[in-house]
C-alpha positions in Angstrom: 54.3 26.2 89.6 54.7 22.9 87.4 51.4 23.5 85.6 52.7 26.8 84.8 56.1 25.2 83.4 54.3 22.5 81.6 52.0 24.9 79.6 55.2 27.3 78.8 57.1 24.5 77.7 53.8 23.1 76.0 53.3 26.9 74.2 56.9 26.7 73.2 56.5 23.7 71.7 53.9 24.0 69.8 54.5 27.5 68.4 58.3 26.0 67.3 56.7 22.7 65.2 54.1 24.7 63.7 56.9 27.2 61.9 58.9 24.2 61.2 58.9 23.2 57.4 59.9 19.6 58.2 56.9 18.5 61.1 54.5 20.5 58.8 55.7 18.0 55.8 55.8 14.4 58.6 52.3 15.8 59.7 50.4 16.0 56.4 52.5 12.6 55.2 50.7 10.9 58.2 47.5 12.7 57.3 47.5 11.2 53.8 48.7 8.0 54.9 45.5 7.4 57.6 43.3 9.0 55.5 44.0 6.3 52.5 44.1 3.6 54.7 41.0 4.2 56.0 39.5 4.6 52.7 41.4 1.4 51.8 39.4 -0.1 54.8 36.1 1.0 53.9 36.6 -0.6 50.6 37.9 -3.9 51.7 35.0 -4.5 53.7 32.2 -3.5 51.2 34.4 -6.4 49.1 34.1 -9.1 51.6 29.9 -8.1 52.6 29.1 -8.0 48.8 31.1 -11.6 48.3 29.2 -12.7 51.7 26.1 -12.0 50.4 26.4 -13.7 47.3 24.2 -17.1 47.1 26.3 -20.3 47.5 25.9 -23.0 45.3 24.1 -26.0 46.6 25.3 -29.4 47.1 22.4 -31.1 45.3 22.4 -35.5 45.7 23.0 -37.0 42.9 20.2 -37.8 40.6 18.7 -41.6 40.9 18.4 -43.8 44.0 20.7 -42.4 47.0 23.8 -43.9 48.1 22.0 -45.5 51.6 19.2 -46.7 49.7 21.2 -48.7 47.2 23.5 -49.8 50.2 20.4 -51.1 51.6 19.4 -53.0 48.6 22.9 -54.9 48.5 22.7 -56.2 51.5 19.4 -57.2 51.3 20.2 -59.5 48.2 23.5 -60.6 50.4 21.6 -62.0 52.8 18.8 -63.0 51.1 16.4 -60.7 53.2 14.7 -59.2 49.9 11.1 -59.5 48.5 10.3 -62.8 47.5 
C-alpha cells in the first residue's frame, strides 16, 4: 500500500513542477549554472597542463671555478697545504 502512495504522491508531484512556470525557470538556471562551470573546469585545467608542460628554466652554476673548489683553494693557502 505505501509503494502505491509513494508513486501517487511521486506522479502528483511531478506532474505539478513540470506545469509550474517558476521550477521550470530554478531548473534551467541550475542547468546553465553546471553547465558553465563545468566548461569553466575544463578550461582551467587545460591552463594549468599547458603551464605544466612548459620547460623550466635551469639553474645553471656560475661561470668560472665553483664555489667548493675556490673554498678549497683558500684553505689550502691558510694552512699552507698548497703546491709548493
Amino acid at each position: 500500500m505505501q509503494r502505491i502512495l509513494n508513486y501517487l504522491a511521486n506522479e502528483i508531484i511531478v506532474r505539478q513542477l513540470s506545469q509550474n512556470r517558476a521550477f521550470q525557470n530554478f531548473a534551467l538556471r541550475t542547468a546553465e549554472f553546471f553547465t558553465g562551470q563545468g566548461a569553466k573546469a575544463i578550461d582551467k585545467a587545460a591552463i594549468a597542463s599547458k603551464a605544466a608542460a612548459k620547460p623550466k628554466p635551469s639553474i645553471a652554476p656560475p661561470p668560472g671555478p665553483s664555489f667548493m673548489s675556490s673554498l678549497w683553494k683558500e684553505i689550502e693557502k691558510d694552512m699552507g697545504l698548497g703546491k709548493k
